[in-house]
N, C-alpha and C positions, 0 to 999 in steps of 0.2 A: 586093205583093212589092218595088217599088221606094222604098215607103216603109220597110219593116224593113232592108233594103240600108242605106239611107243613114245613119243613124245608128252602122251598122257601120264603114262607113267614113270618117266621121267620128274613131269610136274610133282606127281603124286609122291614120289620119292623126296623131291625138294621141300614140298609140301610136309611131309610126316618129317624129315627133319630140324624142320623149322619150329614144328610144333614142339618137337621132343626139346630143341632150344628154351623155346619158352616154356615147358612145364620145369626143365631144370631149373631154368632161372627164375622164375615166383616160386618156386620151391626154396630156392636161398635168400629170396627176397623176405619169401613168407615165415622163414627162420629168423632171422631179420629183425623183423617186425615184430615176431612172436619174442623174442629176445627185449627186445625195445619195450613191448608194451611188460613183461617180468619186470624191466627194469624199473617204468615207469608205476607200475601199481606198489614195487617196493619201497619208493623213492617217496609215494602220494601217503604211504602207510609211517613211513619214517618221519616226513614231516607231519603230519598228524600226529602223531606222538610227541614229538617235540613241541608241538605248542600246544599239545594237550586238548585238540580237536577232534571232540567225543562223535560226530555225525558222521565221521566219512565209515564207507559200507562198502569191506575191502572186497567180498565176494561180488560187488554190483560191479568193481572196475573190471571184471572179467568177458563183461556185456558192452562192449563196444555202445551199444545205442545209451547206454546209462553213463559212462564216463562221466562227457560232461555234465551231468546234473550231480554227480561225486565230487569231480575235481572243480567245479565252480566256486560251491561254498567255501570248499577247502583254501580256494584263491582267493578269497574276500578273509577269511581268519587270516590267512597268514599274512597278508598286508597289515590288517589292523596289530597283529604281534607285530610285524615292522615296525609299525610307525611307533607303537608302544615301544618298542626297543628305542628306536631312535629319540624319542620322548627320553626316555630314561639312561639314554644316553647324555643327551643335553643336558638332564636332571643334575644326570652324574658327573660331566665336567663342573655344573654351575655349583657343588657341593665338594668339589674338588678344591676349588678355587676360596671358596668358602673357608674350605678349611684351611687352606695356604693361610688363608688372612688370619686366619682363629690363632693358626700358629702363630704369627707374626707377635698378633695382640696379646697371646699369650707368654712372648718373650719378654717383647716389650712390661707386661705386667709384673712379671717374674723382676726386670730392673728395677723398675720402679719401686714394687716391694722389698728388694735388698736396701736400694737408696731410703727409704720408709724408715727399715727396720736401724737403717744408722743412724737417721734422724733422732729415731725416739731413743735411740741409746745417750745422743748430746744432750737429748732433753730432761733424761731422766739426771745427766749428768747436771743440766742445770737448774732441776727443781732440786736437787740437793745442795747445791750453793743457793738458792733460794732461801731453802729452808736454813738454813745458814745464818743468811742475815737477817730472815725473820725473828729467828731468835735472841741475835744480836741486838737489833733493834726493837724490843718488846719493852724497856726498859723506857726508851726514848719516847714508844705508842703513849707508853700509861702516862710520862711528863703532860705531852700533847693533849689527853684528854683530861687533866686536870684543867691546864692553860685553857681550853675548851669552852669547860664549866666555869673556868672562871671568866672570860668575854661573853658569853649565856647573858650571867649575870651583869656584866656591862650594858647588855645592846639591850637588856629590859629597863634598865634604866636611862640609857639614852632614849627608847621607843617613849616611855613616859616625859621627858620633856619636851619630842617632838610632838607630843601628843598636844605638851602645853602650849610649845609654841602656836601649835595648827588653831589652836582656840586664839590665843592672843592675836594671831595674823587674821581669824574668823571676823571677830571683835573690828581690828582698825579698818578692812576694807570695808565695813559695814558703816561705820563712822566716816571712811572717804566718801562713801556714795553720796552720805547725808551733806557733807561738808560740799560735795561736786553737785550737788543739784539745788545748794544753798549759793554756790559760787554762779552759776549758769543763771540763775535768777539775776544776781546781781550784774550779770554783764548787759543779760537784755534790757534790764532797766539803764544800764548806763549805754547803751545802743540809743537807746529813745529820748537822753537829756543830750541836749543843745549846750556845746562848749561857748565858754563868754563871748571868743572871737566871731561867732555867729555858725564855726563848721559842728557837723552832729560826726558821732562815732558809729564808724559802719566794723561788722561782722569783721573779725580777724581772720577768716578763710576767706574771703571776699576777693576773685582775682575776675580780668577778662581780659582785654583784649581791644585795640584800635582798630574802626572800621574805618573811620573817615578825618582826615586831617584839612582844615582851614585855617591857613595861615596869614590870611589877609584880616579876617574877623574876629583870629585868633581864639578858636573853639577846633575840641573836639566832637567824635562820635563814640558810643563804649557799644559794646555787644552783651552788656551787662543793664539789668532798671530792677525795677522795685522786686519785681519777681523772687531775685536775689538776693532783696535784702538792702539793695541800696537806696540813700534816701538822697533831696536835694541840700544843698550846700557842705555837702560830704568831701574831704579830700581823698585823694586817688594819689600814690607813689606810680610813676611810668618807667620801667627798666626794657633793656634791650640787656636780653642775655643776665649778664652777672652787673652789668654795667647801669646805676642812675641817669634816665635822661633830664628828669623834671616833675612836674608834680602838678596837677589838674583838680578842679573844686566844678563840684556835680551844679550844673544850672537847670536842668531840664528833666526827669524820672520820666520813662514810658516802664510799658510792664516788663519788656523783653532789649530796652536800650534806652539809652540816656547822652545828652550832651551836655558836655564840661568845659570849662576856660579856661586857657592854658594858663599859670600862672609863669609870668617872665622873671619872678627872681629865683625862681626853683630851676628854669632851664638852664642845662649844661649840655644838651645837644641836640637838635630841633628833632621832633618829635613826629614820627612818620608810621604808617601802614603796618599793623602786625606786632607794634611796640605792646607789652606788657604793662595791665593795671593791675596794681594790686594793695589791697590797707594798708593803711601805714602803721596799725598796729598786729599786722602778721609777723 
């Protein structure tokens, strides 16, 4: 009996200080921790403060089971003060920078205004030589505005003769009309009298053109007839270019063409395709 005993307690001995092991050690753990969590509700209460996070409820961090519904909020403010900081960070370099430039501009303005301020010093320099010669020359103004008045007085009397002339020029083209439509008469009457040698007088703008040349029958074709103006026994001048070929008398009038016969003592160069008719008083 006393040897199954003893192995027991034995156990039991290993046992109780195994235990006594472990109450030491979660007794330092549990300091530990208790340490940890002091530091952690001071730590939760300081930032709180700092970002001025009115909700946290420093006796509830003492309750383990409430923490985290204390330290939740408190981790959604202090992000958002993050990101605001960092916001305003960015704010703050980009007004930094800003102001670099402000600077710059402001130098830069500064020169500008020096170089300005010399300017107006030349300038004031040279409205006083201005004024200078204005006064100089005030003498010479008053000649000029005499001389002035007195070409005034010229160009009213010039405007009054062109005024006459504008009448007298009114007057003769009015007289030319009469005389140009007394002259127009008298051409188309002499269009329509028959010259002694038997030819009639055709339109002095009167021109066309050779369609057809017969040189055996010795007759043309005109691309010109009465339509025109032209009548029969009419003579026709035929040029090529700048050059006389000869000279043609109307035998035949259609409305839109007409055939002529070449005359042989007018030819100076036989007379072909495309050759040029035109009055012989154009």
């Amino acid at each position: 009996m006393s040897k199954a005993i003893k192995p027991l307690i034995v156990i039991l001995f290993l046992l109780t200080g195994f235990a006594l092991y472990l109450g030491i050690d979660l007794f330092e753990q549990r300091e530990k921790i208790k340490t940890r969590v002091v530091t952690l509700e001071k730590s939760a209460v300081q930032v709180a403060n700092n970002i001025r996070y009115e909700g946290l409820n420093a006796n509830s961090l003492k309750d383990h089971t409430m923490t985290a519904n204390q330290l939740k909020p408190l981790e959604v403010a202090a992000n958002l003060q993050y990101e605001e900081l960092v916001d305003t960070k960015d704010v703050l370099k980009t007004t930094e920078e800003e102001l670099d430039q402000t600077k710059e501009t402001l130098a830069s303005t500064e020169r500008e205004l020096d170089e300005k301020k010399t300017e107006i010093v030349q300038l004031n320099n040279d409205i006083e030589a201005r004024d200078n010669q204005i006064a100089t020359l005030e003498d010479d103004v008053q000649t000029l505005e005499d001389e002035k008045t007195e070409l005034a007085s010229k160009i009213d009397d010039l405007n009054e003769e062109v005024l006459t002339k504008e009448n007298q020029l009114a007057d003769a083209e009015a007289q030319y009309a009469t005389l140009k439509e007394d002259y127009d008469e008298a051409v188309k009457d002499l269009y329509e009298t028959q010259r002694a040698d038997g030819s009639v007088m055709t339109p002095s703008d009167l021109a066309g053109q050779i369609l057809s040349v017969n040189a055996e029958w010795n007759f043309v074709v005109l691309d010109i007839g009465s339509e025109q103006g032209l009548k029969a026994n009419a003579e026709m001048l035929v040029h090529r270019s700048k050059d006389l070929v000869g000279k043609v008398r109307i035998s035949d009038v259609r409305d839109e063409m007409a055939v002529a016969e070449i005359l042989n003592d007018w030819e100076q160069l036989p007379i072909r395709i495309g050759d040029a008719v035109i009055s012989p008083q154009s």
